[in-house]
C-alpha positions in Angstrom: -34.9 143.5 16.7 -31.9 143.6 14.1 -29.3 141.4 15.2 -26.8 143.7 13.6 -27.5 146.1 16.5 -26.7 146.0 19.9 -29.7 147.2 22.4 -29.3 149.8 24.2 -27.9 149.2 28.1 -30.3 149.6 30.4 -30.0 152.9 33.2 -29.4 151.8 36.6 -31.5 154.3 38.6 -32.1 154.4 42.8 -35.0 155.5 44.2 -35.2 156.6 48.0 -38.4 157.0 49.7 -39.3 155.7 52.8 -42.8 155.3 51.2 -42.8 151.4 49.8 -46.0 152.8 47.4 -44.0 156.0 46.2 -40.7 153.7 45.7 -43.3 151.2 43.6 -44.9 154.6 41.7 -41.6 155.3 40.5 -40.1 151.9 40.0 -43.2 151.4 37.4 -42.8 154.8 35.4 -39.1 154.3 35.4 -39.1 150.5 34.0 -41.5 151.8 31.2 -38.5 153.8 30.2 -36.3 151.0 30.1 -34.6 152.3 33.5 -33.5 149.1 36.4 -34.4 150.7 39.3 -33.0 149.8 42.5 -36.0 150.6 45.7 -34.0 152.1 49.0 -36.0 153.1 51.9 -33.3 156.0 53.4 -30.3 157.1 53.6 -28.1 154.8 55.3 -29.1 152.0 52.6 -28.5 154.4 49.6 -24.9 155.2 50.7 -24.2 151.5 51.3 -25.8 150.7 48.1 -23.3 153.1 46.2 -20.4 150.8 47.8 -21.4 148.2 45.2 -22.2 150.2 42.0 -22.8 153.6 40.7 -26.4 154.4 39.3 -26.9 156.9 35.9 -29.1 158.8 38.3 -30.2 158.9 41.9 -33.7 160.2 42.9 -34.7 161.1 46.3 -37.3 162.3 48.7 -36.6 164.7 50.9 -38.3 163.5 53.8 -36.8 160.6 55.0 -37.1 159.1 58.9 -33.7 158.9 60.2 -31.0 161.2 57.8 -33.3 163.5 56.1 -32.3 164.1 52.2 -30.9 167.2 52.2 -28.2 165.3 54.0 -28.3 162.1 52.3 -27.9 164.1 49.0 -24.9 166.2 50.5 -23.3 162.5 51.9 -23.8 161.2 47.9 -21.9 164.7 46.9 -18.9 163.9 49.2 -18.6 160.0 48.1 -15.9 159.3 45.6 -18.8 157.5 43.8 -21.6 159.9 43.7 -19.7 163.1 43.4 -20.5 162.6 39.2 -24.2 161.2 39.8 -27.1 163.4 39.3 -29.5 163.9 42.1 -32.5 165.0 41.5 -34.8 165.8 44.6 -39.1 164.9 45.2 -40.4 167.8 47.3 -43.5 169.7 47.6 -44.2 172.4 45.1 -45.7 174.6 47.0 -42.6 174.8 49.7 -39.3 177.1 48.6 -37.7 176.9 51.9 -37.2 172.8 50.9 -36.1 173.7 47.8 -33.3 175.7 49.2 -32.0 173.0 51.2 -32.3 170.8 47.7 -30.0 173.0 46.4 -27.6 174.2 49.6 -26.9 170.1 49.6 -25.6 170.2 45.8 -28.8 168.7 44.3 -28.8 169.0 40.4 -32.6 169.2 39.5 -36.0 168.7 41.7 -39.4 167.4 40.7 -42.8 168.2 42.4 -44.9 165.6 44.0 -47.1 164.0 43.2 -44.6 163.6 40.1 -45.3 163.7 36.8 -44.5 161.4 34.5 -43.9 163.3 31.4 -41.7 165.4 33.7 -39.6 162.6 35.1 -39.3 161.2 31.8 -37.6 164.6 30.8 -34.9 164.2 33.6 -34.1 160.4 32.7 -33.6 161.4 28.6 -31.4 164.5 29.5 -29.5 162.3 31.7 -28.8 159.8 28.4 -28.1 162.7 26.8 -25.8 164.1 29.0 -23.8 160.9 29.1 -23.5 160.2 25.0 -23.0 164.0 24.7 -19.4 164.2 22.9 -17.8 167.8 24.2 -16.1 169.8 21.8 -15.7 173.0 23.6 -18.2 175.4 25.0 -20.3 177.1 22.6 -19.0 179.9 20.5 -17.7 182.9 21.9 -18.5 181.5 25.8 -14.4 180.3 26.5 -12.4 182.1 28.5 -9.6 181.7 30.0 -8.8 183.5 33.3 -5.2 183.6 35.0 -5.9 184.2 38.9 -3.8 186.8 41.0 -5.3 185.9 43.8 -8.5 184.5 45.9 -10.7 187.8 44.2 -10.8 186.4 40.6 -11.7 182.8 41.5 -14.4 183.0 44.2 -16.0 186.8 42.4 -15.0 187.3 39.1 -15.1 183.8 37.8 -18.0 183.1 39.6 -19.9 185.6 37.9 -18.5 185.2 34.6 -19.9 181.6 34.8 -23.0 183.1 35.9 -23.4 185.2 32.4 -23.1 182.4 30.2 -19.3 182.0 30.6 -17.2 178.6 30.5 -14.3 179.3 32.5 -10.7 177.9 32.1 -9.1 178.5 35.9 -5.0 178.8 35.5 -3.8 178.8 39.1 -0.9 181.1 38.2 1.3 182.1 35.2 3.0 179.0 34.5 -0.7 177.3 34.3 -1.4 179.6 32.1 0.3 179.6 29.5 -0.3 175.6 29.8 -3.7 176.1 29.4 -3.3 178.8 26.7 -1.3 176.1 24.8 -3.9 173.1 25.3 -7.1 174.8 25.0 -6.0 178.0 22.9 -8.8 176.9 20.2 -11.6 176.7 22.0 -10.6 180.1 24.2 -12.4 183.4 22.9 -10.9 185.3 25.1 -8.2 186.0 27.8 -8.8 187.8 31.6 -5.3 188.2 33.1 -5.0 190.1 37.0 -1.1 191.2 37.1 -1.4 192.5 40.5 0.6 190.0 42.0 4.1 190.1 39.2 2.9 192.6 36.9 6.0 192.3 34.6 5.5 188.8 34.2 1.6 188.7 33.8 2.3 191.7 31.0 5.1 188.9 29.1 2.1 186.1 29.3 -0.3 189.2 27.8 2.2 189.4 25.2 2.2 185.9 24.2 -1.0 185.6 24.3 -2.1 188.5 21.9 1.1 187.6 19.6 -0.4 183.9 19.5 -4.3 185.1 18.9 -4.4 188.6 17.8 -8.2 188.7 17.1 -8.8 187.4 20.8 -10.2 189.5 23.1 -7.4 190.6 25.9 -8.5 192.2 29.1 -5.9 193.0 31.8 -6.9 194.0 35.0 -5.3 194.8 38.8 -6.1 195.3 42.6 -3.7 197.4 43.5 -1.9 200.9 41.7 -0.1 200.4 39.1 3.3 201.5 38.1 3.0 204.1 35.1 4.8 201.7 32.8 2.4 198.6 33.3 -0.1 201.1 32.5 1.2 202.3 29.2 2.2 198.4 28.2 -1.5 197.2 29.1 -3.4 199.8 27.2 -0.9 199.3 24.2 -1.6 195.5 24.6 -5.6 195.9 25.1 -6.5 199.2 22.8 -8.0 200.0 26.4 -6.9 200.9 29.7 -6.2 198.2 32.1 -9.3 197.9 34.9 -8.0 199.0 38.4 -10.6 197.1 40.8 -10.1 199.7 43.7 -11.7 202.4 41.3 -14.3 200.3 40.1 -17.7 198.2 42.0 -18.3 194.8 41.4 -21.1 195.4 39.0 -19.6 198.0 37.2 -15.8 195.8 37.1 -18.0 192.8 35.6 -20.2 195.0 33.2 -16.4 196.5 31.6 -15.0 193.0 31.4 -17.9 191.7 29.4 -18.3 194.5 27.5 -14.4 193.6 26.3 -15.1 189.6 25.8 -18.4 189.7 24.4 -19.2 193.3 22.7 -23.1 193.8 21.8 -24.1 191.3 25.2 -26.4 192.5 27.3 -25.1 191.2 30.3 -27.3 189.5 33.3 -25.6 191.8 36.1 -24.3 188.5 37.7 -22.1 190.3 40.1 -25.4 191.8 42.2 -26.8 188.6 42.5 -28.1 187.3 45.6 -30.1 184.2 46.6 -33.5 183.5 45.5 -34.4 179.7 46.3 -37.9 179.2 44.9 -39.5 176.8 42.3 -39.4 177.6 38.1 -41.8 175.6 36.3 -41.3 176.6 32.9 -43.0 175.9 29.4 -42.4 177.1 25.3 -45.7 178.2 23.7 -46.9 174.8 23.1 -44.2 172.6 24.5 -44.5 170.4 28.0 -44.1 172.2 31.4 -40.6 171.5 32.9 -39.2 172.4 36.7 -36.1 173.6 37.9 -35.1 175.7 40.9 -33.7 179.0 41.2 -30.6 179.9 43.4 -29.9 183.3 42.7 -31.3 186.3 41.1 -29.7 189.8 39.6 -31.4 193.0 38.5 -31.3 191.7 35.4 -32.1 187.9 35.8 -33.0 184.9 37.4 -30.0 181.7 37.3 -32.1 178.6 37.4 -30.7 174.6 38.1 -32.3 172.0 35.8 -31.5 168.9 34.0 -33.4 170.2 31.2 -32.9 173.5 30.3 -34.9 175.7 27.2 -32.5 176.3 24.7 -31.0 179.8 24.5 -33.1 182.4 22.7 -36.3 180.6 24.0 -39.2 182.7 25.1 -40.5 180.9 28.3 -43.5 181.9 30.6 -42.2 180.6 34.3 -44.6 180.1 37.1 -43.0 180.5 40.4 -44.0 179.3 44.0 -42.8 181.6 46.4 -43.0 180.6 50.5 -46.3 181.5 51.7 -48.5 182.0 48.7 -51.2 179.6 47.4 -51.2 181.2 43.8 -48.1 181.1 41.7 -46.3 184.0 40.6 -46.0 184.4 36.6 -43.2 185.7 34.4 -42.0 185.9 30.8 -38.5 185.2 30.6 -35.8 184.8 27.6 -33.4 182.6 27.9 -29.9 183.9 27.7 -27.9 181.0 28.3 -28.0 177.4 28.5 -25.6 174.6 29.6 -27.6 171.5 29.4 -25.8 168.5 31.5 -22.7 167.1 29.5 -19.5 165.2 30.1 -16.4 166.8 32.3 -14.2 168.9 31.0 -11.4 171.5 32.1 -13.6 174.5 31.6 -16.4 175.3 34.3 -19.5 176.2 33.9 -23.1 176.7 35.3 -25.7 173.3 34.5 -29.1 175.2 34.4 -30.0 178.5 32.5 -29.8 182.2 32.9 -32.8 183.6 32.2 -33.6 187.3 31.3 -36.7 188.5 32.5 -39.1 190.6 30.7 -42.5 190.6 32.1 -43.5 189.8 35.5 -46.9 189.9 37.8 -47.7 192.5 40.8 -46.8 189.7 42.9 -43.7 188.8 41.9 -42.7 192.9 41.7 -43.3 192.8 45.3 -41.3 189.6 46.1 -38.3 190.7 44.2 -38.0 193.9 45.6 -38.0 192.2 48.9 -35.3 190.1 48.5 -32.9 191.8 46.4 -32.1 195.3 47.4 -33.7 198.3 45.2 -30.3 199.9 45.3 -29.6 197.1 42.4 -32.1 198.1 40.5 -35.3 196.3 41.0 -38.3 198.5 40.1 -40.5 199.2 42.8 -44.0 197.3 43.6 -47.1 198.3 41.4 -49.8 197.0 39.4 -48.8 194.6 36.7 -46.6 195.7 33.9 -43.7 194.9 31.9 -41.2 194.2 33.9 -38.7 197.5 34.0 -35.3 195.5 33.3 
């Protein structure tokens, strides 16, 4: 070793199984990585353990005897000392419905069993990544900045802006704002203001904003009718009429907004998502095959959680265990977004991938249209083809 440099500190990791020859499995792969690893047999001594120190990474089985690890996972969330810590899940590959409790508990990635060792290795690196990761914003053209007017924007609006890609600066109201504006203004490409609440006011912010970044992209928008005059001010602020919500649906409110922040984007339909809880394995032409889980899909999309996304632009071919079947499903997918883990910041965003999906199997077809309502624009079930989205 060259005495010049320091070596690198080792990860402290926990492993929870209730299975001494799993925990002993894992303890080996792990310590070939240059991981301590800390053996817990449940729950109770996992939470007790995080009283004394905080691990880089916490991996857990789901089955445990007493609390089962859904639940353990969802205590680690809600402890002052976990709430950073990345879980990452063991379950079955062949059973979705366990995968959906993974994620309903606020787990951040899940590996099959028996596990893989090439795949766990994956989780630890992006883990060491995540943590010497120095953020500098979010990547071009993804910051925005959007001034609330009420519950609507945060829980809806926001959530499916994160859901296209987006990282989202929340300002609470219009004094926030234009704190925000102020601290963050260069790494904002763009500016979503509601004025439905004190129109007059949000319209003086609109004017600031577009005096202090001209080239920005401006979209004003409202729940309730307008006066005449905020009208007129907003489309001489925007070059485009401001978006009244009561004339507009959710997909079609979403599809105008990101038509304004990010022209040319073919967007993921994020506001007619609904939940989709199955497993993604996912592999590059030639490159290892990952995992991930899938919380939600759109007509145009599927938004998957993993530690280790595909970077954007990637063509993937996914393999997906749905509830019930003994053969995998099989997609091609493009990855339209990718947020791998990184440091905290003021903006939010979506850990994982959004992935576009171009080709899927009969199988899948049928599954999809199933779940997600064809009135969103799912194609109906056939033989294999390219997918219709």
């Amino acid at each position: 070793m060259n005495p010049g440099i320091s070596p690198r500190p080792r990860d402290l990791v926990f492993v929870v199984d209730d299975s001494r020859t799993a925990r002993d499995v894992i303890r080996l792969h792990l310590s070939r990585m240059g991981c301590d690893v800390v053996g817990l047999e449940g729950a109770d001594a996992c939470l007790a353990e995080l009283q004394q120190r905080v691990p880089a990474l916490i991996l857990m089985d789901l089955h445990l005897e007493k609390l089962q690890g859904d639940e353990a996972c969802r205590a680690v969330k809600a402890h002052a000392a976990g709430r950073a810590v990345p879980v990452v899940m063991f379950t079955a590959a062949d059973e979705p419905h366990e995968v959906m409790h993974c994620g309903r508990a606020g787990a951040d990635d899940f590996l099959p069993k028996p596990v893989c060792q090439e795949a766990l290795a994956a989780k630890v690196a992006a883990v060491r990544a995540s943590r010497e990761r120095v953020w500098t914003g979010p990547p071009r053209g993804r910051g925005v900045l959007l001034v609330e007017g009420g519950r609507f924007l945060h829980t809806f609006l926001g959530g499916a802006l994160e859901h296209e890609g987006l990282h989202v600066l929340y300002a609470k109201d219009l004094d926030d704002a234009g704190a925000q504006a102020a601290a963050h203004g260069d790494r904002l490409d763009g500016f979503v203001v509601d004025v439905s609440r004190l129109p007059r006011e949000a319209l003086a912010l609109a004017t600031r904003l577009k005096e202090l970044y001209p080239r920005k992209p401006l979209v004003l928008l409202s729940r309730v009718e307008e006066a005449p005059d905020v009208l007129a001010r907003a489309l001489e602020l925007c070059g485009a009429p401001l978006l009244e919500k009561r004339h507009l649906g959710a997909d079609e409110l979403l599809g105008r907004v990101m038509a304004r922040l990010s022209p040319g984007t073919v967007p993921l339909r994020a506001a007619e998502r609904v939940p989709f809880f199955t497993v993604v394995e996912f592999n590059t032409t030639g490159g290892p095959t990952l995992s991930g889980f899938s919380h939600d899909a759109s007509p145009q999309g599927l938004f998957v959680r993993t530690l280790t996304p595909a970077r954007e632009g990637a063509r993937l071919s996914l393999r997906l265990v749905m509830a019930g079947q003994r053969t995998p499903c099989e997609a091609q997918a493009v990855v339209a977004w990718s947020n791998p883990p990184g440091p905290g910041s003021a903006f939010r965003s979506q850990t994982g991938m959004g992935l576009k999906l171009e080709g899927m199997d009969a199988q899948l077809q049928q599954r999809f249209v199933r779940f997600v309502p064809q009135t969103l624009g799912f194609p109906t079930a056939g033989p294999a083809r390219a997918s219709g989205f």
